[in-house]
Structures are given as C-alpha cells and as structure tokens.
C-alpha positions as a LaTeX table, in Angstrom:
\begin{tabular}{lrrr}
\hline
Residue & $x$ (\AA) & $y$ (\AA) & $z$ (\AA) \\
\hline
Unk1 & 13.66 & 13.83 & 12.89 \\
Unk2 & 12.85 & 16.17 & 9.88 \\
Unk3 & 10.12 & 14.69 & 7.78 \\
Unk4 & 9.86 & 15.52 & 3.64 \\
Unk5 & 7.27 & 14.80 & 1.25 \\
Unk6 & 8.00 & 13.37 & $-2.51$ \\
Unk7 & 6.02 & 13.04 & $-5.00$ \\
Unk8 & 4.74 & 9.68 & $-5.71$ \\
Unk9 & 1.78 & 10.07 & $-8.91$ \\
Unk10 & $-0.93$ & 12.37 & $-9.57$ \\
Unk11 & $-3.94$ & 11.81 & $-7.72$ \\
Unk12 & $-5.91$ & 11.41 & $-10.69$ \\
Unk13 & $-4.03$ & 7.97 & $-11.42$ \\
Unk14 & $-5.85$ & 6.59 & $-8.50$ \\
Unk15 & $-9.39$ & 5.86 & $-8.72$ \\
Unk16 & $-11.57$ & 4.10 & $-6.48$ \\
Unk17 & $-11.00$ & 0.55 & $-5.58$ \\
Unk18 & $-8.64$ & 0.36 & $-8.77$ \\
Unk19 & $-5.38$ & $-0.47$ & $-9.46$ \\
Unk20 & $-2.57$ & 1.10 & $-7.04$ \\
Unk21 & 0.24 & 2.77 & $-7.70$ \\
Unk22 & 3.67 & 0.89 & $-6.75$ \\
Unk23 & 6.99 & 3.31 & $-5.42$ \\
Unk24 & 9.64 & 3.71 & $-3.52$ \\
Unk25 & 10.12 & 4.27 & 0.60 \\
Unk26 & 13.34 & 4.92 & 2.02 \\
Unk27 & 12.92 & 3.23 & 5.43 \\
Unk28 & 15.55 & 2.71 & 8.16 \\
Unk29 & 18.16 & 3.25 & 5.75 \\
Unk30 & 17.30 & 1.30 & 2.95 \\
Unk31 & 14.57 & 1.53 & 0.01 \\
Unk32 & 11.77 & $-0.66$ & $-0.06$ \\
Unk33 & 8.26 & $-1.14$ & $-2.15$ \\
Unk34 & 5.86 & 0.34 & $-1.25$ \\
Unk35 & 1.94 & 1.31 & $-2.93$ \\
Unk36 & $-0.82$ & 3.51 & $-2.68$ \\
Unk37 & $-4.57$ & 2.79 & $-3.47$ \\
Unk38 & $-7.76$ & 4.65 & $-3.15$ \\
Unk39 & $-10.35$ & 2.96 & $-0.72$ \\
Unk40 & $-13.50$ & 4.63 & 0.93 \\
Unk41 & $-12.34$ & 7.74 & $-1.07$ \\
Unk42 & $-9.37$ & 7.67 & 1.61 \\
Unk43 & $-5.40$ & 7.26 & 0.23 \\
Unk44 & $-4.27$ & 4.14 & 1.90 \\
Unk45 & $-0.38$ & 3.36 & 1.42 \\
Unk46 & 1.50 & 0.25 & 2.81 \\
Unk47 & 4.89 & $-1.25$ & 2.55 \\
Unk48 & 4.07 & $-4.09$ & $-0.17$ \\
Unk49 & 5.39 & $-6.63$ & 1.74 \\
Unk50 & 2.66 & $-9.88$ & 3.23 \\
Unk51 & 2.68 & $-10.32$ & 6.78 \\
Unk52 & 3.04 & $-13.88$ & 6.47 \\
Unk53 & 6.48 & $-14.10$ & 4.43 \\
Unk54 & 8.40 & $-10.65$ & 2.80 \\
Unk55 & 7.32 & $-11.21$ & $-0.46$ \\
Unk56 & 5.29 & $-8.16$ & $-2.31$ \\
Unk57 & 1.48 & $-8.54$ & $-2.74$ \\
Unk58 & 0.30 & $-7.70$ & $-6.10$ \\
Unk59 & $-0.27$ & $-10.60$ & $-8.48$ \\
Unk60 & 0.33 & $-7.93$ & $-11.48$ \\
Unk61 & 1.79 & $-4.88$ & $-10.94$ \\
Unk62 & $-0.33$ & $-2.57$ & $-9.52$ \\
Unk63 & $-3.29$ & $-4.92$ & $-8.73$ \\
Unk64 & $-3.29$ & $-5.34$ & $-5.07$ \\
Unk65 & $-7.50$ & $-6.15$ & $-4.72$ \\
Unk66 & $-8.55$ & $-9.07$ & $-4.92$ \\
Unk67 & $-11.59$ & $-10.29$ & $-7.34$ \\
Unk68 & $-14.36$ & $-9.09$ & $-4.95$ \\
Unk69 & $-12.65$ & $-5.36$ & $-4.66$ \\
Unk70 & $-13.28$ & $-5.63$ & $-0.48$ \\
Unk71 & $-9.89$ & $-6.97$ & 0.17 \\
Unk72 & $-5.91$ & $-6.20$ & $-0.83$ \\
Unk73 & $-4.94$ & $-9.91$ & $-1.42$ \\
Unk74 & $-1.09$ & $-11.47$ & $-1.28$ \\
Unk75 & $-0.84$ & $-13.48$ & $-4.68$ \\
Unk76 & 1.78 & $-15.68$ & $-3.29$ \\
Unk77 & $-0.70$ & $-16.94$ & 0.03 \\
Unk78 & $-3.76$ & $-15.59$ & $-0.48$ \\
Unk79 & $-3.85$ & $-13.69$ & 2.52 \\
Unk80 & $-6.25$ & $-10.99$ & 2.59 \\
Unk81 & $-5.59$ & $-7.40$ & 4.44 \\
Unk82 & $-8.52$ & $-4.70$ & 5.06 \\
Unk83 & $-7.69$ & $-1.69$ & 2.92 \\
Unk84 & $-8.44$ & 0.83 & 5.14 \\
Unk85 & $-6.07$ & $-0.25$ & 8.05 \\
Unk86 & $-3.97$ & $-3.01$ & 6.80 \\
Unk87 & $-5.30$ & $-5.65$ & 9.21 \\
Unk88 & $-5.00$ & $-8.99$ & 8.70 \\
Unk89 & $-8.61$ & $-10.66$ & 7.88 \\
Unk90 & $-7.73$ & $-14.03$ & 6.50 \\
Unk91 & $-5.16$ & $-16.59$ & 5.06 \\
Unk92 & $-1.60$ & $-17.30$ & 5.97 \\
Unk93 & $-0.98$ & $-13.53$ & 7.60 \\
Unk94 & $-1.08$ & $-15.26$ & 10.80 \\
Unk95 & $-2.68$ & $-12.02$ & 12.58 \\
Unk96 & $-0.21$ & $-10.19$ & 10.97 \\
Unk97 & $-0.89$ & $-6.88$ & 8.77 \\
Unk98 & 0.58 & $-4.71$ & 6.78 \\
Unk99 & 3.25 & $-1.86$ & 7.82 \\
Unk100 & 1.10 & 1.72 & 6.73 \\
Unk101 & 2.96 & 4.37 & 4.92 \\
Unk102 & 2.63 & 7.65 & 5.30 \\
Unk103 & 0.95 & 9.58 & 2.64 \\
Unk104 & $-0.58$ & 13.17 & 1.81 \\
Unk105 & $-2.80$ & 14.08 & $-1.23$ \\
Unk106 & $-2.58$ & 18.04 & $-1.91$ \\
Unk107 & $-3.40$ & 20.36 & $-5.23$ \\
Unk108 & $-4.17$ & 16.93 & $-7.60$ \\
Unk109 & $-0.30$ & 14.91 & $-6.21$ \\
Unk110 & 0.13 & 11.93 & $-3.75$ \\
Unk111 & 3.19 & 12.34 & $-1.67$ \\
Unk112 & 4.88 & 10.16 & 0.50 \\
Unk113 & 5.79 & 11.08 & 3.90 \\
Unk114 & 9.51 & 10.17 & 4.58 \\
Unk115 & 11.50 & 11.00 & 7.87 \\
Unk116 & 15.17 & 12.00 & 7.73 \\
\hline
\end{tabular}
C-alpha cells in the first residue's frame, strides 16, 4: 500500500499540553475525525472517537485535556486516555483506548500519514 502525507496545520498551532487541532483521516474508505496535540514535546494524533461509545472527545472543539492537563478526557463519559499512547486510564473506556494516527512534523507542518 502506498502511503502519502497531507498537511494537517502548522506546527506552531500546537503548543504544549494546549488545545489540539481537529482534521480529517480517510480510513478504510471513509473519512473520519481525527486530532493532533502536543504532549511530552511529542505529536500525538488519534481518531477522536471514545473507546467506550463512537462519539468524539472534545467538550469544545479542540479541547481534548481535561482540567488537570495529564489526561485527554471524553466529554460525553468522562473517560480519561493517556496522551502519549492512547490507553485507557479511567471511566467508562472499559480498557479500551484510542485508535493512534499516524503523524509526521517536518520544516514547521504536521502531516498526516494516510495509506492508499
């Protein structure tokens, strides 16, 4: 499968445990939401979708942390994911985590990894 990259923001648009950046994935031949923060200095992307139910986390759009900053939070449930891998840590995820997106930060962009 051929992979291509497109551009998602400029890197500069996301800062450190701040608000994330919300696009689109095409993913087994349909589009679906997707986001990108920065934690640990690190670009973590995920389909923005909970574990527990498909409904998309952020309570506003773009805010995907919740009040403490430690943890991406589902507004619907209140589950609570680990930023850097998506794992489930409390809440209604039922062990399950979020589905990680490909993504690549190069000369100042963020670009998302999609296979053809």
């Amino acid at each position: 499968m051929a992979e291509r990259e497109r551009l998602i923001c400029a890197a500069s648009e996301l800062v450190e445990l701040g608000r994330g950046v919300r696009f689109e994935l095409e993913r087994l031949g349909k589009s679906q939401p997707a986001f990108v923060v920065r934690f640990d200095g690190q670009l973590r992307a995920f389909l923005n979708q909970c574990g527990h139910v498909p409904v998309e986390l952020d309570w506003q759009e773009g805010e995907f942390f919740d009040c403490t900053r430690l943890y991406l939070i589902c507004s619907t449930h209140g589950a609570l994911y680990h930023p850097a891998s998506g794992s489930c840590v409390g809440g209604r995820c039922a062990g399950r985590g979020l589905i990680p997106v490909p993504v690549v930060e190069r000369d100042g962009q963020v670009y998302v990894i999609e296979t053809a």
